[in-house]
matplotlib code that plots the C-alpha trace (Angstrom):
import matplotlib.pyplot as plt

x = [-14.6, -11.4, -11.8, -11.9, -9.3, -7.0, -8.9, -8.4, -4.2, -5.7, -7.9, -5.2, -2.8, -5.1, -6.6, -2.8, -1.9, -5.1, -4.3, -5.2, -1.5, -3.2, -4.5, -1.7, 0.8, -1.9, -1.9, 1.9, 1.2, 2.6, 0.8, 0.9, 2.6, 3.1, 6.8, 9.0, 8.8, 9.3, 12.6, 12.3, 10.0, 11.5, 10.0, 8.5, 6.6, 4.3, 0.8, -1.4, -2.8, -0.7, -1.2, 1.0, 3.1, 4.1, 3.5, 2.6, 5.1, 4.3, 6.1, 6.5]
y = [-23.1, -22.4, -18.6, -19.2, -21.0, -18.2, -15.3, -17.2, -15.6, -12.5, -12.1, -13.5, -11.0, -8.1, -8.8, -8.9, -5.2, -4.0, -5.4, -2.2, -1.1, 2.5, -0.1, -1.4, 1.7, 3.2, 0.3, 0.4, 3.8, 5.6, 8.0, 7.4, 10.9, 12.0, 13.0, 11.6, 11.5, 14.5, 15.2, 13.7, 10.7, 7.1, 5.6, 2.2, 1.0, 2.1, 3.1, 1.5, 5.7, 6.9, 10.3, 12.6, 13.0, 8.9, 6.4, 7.3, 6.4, 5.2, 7.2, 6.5]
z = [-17.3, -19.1, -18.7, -14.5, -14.6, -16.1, -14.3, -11.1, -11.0, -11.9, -8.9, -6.5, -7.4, -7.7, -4.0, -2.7, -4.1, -2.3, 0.6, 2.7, 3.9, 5.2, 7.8, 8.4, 8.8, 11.3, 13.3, 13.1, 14.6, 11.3, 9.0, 5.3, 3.9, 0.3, -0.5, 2.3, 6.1, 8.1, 9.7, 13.1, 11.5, 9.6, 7.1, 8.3, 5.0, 2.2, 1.8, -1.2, -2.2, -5.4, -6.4, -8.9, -6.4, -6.4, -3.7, -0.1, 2.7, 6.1, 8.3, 12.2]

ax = plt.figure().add_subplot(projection="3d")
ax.plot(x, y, z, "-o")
ax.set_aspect("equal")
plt.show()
């Protein structure tokens, strides 16, 4: 029962990173892009999808 009891923080915070923020930017009306946002876009968040390049943006 002990080891629930310390996974329990574990599983809390895990679930929040994967929270699904491609969902969200799309609903946002945004599209998650690698690098930075086009010229006549502005970035309105981030995407959860890392890559080599680095984090996705949400661009709108």
């Amino acid at each position: 029962m002990k080891i629930l009891f310390l996974l329990f923080p574990f599983f809390l915070l895990f679930l929040q990173g994967a929270a699904g923020n491609d969902i969200r930017c799309t609903i946002e009306g945004g599209r998650c892009r690698f690098g930075g946002c086009q010229f006549a876009e502005k970035q309105i968040g981030k995407c959860y999808r890392i890559s080599l390049w680095g984090q996705a943006v949400c661009c709108g």
